[in-house]
N, C-alpha and C positions, 0 to 999 in steps of 0.2 A: 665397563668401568675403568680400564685399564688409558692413561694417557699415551694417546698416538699424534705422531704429526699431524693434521690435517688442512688442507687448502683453503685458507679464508675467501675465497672467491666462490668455488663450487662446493664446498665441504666435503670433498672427497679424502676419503681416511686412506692415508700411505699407510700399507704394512712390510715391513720390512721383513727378506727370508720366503720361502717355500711356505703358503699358506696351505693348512691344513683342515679338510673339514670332513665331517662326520654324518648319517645319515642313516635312521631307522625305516625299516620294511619290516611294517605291522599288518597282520593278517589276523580278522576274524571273522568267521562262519565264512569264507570263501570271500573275503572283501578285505581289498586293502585301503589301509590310513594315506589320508591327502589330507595336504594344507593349501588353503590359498593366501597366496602371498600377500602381503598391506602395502608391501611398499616395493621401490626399485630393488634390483631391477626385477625385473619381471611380474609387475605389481598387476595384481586379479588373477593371474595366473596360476594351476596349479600344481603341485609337487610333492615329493617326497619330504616328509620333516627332518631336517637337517640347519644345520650351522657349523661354525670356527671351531675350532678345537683350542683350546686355553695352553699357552707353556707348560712343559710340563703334568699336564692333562691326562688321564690314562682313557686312551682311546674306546673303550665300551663305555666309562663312565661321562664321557661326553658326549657321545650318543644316545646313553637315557638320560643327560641333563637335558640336551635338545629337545627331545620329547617330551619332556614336563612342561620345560618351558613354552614348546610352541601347541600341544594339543591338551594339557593337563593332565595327563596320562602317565602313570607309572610304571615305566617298560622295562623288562632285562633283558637285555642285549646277548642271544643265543649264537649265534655263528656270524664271518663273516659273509656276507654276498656277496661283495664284490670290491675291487679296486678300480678307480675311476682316476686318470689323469685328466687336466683342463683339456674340454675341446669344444669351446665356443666363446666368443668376449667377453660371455654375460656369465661363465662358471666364475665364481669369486673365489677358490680353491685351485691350487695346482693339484692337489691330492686331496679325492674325496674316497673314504671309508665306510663303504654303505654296510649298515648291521640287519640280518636277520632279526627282532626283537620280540617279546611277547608282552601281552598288556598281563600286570599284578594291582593294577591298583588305582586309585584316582579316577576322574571324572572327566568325560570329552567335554573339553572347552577350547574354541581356541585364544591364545595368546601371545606376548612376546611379538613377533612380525608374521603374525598370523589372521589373516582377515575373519578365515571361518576354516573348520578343521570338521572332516568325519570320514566315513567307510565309505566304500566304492565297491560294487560288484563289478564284474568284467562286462559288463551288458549295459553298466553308468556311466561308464569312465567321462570325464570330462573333455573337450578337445582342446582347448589350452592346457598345453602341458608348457611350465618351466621349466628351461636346462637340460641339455643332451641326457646329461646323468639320468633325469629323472625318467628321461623316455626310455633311456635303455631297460634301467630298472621296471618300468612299467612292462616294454614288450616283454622281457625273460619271465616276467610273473605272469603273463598273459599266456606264453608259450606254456607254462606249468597248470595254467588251470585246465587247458585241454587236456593233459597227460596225466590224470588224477595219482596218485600216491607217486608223484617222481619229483622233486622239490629241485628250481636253481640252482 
């Protein structure tokens, strides 16, 4: 909602500054949350639920706005997992802050830039995955499911 520059040719939205985003790793009964994406980049694809971080923002609480917004799910953001610098053309973050989270509440829907949103066992995964990030995150939770009681 916030007015930004953007390119009347291609509508690409200039953000000025070190863009910041944020990113929930949700686990139930041994499956974790995926979104698949609606739109570019990496549109069908699937990923970790994540977006921007808003000015001023407090970085867990835009992690569980992310995940309302994109899966309807009412998360609280427990630890972090990991810090993520850009390493690909298509991360739209220079600095991604991915949160351990727990679900409290609400209802799997997906929404927001969300094509379709649900749980993944290790034995489902999809093979499109979005975004370096997302694969990393995925392998180190793949590595933890072999190792039962040892967490990322």
């Amino acid at each position: 909602g916030a007015v930004r520059p953007v390119c009347p040719g291609c509508r690409h939205v200039h953000f000025l500054d070190p863009k910041v985003a944020v990113a929930v790793v949700v686990e139930q009964a041994e499956r974790i949350l995926l979104i698949q994406r609606r739109g570019d980049p990496e549109a069908g694809k699937w990923s970790i639920p994540a977006g921007f971080m808003d000015a001023g923002e407090d970085p867990r609480a835009a992690a569980e706005r992310e995940a309302l917004e994109e899966t309807g799910l009412i998360v609280r953001a427990t630890a972090l997992w990991e810090v993520f610098g850009r390493n690909g053309p298509n991360e739209g973050a220079d600095l991604l802050l991915a949160f351990r989270a727990e679900v409290v509440g609400g209802a799997l829907l997906p929404g927001d830039d969300a094509a379709d949103a649900r749980f993944f066992s290790r034995h489902d995964l999809p093979d499109a995955i979005a975004f370096g990030s997302a694969r990393a995150i995925l392998a180190d939770w793949l590595r933890a499911q072999t190792r039962p009681g040892k967490a990322p």
